[in-house]
C-alpha positions as a printed NumPy array, in Angstrom:
array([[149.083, 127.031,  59.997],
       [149.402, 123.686,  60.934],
       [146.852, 122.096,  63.098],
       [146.949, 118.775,  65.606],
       [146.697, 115.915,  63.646],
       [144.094, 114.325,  66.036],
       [141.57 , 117.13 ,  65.08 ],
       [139.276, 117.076,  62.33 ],
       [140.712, 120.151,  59.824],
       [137.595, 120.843,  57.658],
       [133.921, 120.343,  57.618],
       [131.597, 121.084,  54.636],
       [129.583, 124.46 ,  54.841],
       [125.768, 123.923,  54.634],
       [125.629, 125.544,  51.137],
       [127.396, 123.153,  49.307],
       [130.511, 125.179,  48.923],
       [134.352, 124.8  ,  49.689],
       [135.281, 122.849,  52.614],
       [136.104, 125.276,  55.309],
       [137.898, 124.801,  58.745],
       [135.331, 123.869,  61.552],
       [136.833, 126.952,  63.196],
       [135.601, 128.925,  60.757],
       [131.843, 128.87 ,  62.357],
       [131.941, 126.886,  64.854],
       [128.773, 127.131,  66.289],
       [127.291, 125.639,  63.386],
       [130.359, 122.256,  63.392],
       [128.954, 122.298,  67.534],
       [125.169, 122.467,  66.608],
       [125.937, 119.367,  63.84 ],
       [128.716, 117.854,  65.791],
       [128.83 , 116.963,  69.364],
       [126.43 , 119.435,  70.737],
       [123.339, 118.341,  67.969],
       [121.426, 117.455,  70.66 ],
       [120.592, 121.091,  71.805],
       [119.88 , 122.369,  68.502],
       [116.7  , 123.993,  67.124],
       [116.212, 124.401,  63.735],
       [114.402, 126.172,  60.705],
       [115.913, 125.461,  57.683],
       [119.444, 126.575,  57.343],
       [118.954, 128.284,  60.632],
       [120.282, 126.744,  63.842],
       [120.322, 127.694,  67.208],
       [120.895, 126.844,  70.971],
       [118.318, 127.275,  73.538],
       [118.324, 130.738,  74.742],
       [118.461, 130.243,  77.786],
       [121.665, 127.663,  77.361],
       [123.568, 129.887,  75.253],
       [122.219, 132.904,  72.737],
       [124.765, 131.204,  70.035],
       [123.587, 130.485,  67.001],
       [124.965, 129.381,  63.499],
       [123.933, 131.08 ,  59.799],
       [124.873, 129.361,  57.061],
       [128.445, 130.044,  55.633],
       [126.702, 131.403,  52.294],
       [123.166, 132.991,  54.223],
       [120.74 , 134.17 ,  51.18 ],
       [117.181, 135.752,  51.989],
       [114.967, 132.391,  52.696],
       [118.182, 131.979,  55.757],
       [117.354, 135.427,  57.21 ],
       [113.567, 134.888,  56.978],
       [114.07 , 131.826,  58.586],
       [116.39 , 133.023,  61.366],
       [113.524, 135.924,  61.815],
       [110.812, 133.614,  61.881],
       [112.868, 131.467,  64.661],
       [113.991, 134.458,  66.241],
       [110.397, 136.024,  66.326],
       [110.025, 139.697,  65.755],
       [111.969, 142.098,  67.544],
       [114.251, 140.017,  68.895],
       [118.248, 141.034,  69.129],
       [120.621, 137.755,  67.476],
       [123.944, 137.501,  68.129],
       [126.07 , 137.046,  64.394],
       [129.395, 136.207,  65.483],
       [131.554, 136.16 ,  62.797],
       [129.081, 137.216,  59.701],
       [130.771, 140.156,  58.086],
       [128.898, 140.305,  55.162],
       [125.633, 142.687,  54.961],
       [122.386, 142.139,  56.693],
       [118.94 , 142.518,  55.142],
       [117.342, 146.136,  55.058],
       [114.733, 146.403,  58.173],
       [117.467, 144.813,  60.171],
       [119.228, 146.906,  62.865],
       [122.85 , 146.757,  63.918],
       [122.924, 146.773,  67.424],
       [126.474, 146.246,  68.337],
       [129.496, 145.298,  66.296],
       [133.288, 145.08 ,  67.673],
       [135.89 , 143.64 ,  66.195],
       [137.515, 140.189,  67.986],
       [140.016, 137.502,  68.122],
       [140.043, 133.619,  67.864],
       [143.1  , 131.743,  69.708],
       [143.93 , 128.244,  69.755],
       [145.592, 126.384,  72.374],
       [147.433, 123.468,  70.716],
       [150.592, 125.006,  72.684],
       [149.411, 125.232,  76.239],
       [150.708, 123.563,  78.867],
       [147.71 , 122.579,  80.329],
       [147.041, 121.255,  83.803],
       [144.972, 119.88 ,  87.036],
       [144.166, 122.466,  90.225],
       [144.124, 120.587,  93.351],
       [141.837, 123.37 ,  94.759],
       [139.269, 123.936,  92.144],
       [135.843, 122.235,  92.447],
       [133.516, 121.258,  89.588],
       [130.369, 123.112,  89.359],
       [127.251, 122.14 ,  88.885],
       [123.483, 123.046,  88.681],
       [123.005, 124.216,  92.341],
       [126.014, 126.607,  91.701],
       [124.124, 128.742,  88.857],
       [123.033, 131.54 ,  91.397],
       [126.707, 132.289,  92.638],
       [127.891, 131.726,  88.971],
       [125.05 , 134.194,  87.744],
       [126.221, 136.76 ,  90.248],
       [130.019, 136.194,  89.402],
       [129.103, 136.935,  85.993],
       [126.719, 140.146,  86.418],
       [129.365, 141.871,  88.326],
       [132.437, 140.976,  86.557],
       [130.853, 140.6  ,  82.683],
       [132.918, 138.013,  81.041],
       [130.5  , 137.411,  77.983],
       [126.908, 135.284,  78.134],
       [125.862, 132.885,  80.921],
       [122.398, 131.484,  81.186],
       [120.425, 129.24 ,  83.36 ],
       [121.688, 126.11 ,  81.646],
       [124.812, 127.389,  79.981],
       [126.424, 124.882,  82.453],
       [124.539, 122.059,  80.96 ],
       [127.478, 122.638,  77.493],
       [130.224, 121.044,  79.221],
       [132.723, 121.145,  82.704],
       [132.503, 124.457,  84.627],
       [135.626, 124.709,  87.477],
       [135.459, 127.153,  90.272],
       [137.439, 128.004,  93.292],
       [136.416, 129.186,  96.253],
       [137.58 , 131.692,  99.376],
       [135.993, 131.224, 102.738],
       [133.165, 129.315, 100.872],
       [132.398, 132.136,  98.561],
       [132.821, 131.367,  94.804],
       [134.973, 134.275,  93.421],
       [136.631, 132.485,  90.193],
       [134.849, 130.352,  87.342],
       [135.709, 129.051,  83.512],
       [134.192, 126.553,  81.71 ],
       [133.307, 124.928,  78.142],
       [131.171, 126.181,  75.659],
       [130.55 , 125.466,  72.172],
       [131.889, 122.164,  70.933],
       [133.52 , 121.707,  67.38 ],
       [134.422, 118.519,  66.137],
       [137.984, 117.839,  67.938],
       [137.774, 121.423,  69.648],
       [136.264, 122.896,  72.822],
       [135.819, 126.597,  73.32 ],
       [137.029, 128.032,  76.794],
       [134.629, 130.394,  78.248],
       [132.85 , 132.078,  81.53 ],
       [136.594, 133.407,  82.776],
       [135.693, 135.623,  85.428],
       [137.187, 136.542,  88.892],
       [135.559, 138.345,  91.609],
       [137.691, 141.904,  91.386],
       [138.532, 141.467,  95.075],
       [140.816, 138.68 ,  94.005],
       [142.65 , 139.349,  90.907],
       [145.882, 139.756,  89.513],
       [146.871, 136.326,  92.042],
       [146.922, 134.313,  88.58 ],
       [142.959, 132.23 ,  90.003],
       [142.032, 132.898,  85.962],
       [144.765, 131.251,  85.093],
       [144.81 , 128.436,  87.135],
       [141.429, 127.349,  85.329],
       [141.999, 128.13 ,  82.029],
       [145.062, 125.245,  82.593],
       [142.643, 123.02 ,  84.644],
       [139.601, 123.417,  81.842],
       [142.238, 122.855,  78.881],
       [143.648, 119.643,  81.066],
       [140.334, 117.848,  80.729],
       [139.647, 119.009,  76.761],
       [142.816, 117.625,  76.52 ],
       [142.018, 114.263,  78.526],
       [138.814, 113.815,  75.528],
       [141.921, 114.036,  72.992],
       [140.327, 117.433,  71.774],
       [142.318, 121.13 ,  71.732],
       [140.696, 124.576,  73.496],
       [140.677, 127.706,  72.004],
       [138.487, 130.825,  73.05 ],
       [137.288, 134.309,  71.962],
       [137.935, 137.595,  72.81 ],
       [137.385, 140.899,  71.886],
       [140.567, 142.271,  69.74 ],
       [140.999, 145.452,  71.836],
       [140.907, 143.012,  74.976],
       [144.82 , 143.72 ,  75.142],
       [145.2  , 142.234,  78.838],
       [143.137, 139.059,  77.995],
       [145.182, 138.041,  74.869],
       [148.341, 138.781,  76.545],
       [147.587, 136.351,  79.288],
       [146.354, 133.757,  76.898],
       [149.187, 134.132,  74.867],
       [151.519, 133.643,  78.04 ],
       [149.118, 130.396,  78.492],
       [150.387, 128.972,  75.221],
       [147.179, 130.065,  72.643],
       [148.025, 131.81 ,  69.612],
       [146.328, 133.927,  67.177],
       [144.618, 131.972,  64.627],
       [142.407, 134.234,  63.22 ],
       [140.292, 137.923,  63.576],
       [136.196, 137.391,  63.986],
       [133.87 , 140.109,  64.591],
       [131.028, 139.922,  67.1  ],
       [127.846, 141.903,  66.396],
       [124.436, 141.698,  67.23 ],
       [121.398, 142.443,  64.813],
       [117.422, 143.333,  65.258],
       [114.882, 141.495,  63.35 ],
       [112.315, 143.533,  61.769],
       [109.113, 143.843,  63.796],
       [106.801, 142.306,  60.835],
       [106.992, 139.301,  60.315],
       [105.415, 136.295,  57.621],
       [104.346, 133.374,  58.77 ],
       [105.966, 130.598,  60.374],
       [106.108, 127.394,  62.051],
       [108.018, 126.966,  65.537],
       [111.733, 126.38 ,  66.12 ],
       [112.023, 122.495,  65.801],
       [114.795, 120.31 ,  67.697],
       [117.018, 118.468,  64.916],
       [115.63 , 114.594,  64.576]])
């Protein structure tokens, strides 16, 4: 496929390998691009806050020092998200969910201001937290907001609509935290800010695209009506790390 010529195609996996799109794990192009500055690190292994964002990025070519490492950082016990990683995960690891998903690009969409939505900030989190527990679009955290512009709009001073930015590739910016209070959909709110969130990616000269699970047949159809296309199937799953553990030193920001 072709891709806009203002955004950088390829960056180098961490193993040395073939140059793959940044697209291709994007957390990791984020955590070494334009979001560095929230990473932690052991070796190979990187990762975002926990409470910012559960992300993290393995290696495009993990071996068994990586997943020690990522245990170690983890710490014992603890559940890791793996978006993306379909190959096989050490034995005393635990599958704890897997689904199959989608990755869309919105070089296409006609993006565009909202008059009526407000940027969010930190004193927002609580009604954003709430939004989020009863309407489930996918992770928030404390700072989640802290990774880029968050839009809402409000009824009768109530917040009951929200997207925002998440992870940060080199000449990309994910569109996430669409949610709409179940009182008020299907009046196109959702919409609105996916077009006002993609306007401002746009304004930094960079191009959205978002996730979604594959089976999420109403989501893609509306993004697809938005302007995104398919550009590729992911999977998300989630894994266990072992309850024993070796030694190891702490997570470490990246110098």
């Amino acid at each position: 496929m072709t891709e806009p010529a203002h955004a950088p195609a390829h960056a180098p996996g961490q193993g040395g390998g073939e140059a793959r799109h940044v697209l291709d794990n994007p957390a990791l192009a984020a955590l070494t691009g334009p979001h560095a500055r929230f990473a932690e690190r052991r070796g190979r292994i990187l990762r975002y806050p926990v409470d910012v964002t559960p992300w993290l990025a393995l290696p495009d070519d993990p071996d068994a020092g990586d997943w020690a490492d990522l245990a170690a950082l983890a710490g014992p016990g603890a559940e890791v998200p793996l978006l993306g990683f379909r190959g096989a995960v050490p034995a005393g690891w635990e599958i704890t969910f897997q689904f199959e998903g989608v990755q869309l690009v919105g070089d296409a969409v006609a993006a565009a201001p909202d008059p009526e939505a407000t940027l969010l900030g930190p004193a927002d989190v609580p009604e954003i937290l709430d939004l989020v527990a009863r309407t489930r679009p996918g992770p928030f955290e404390a700072r989640t907001i802290e990774l880029g512009t968050y839009l809402g709009l409000r009824r009768d001073g109530a917040l009951i609509a929200v997207a925002g930015e998440r992870l940060r590739p080199p000449g990309w910016t994910e569109i996430s935290a669409v949610c709409t209070d179940p009182a008020f959909r299907g009046q196109g709110l959702a919409s609105r800010l996916i077009l006002a969130v993609a306007h401002g990616i746009r304004e930094r000269g960079e191009t959205p695209f978002l996730h979604t699970g594959a089976d999420n047949t109403n989501a893609i159809r509306l993004y697809e009506s938005l302007g995104f296309r398919l550009r590729r199937t992911t999977r998300f799953l989630a894994a266990r790390v072992p309850e024993r553990l070796g030694e190891g030193r702490e997570a470490v920001p990246v110098g």
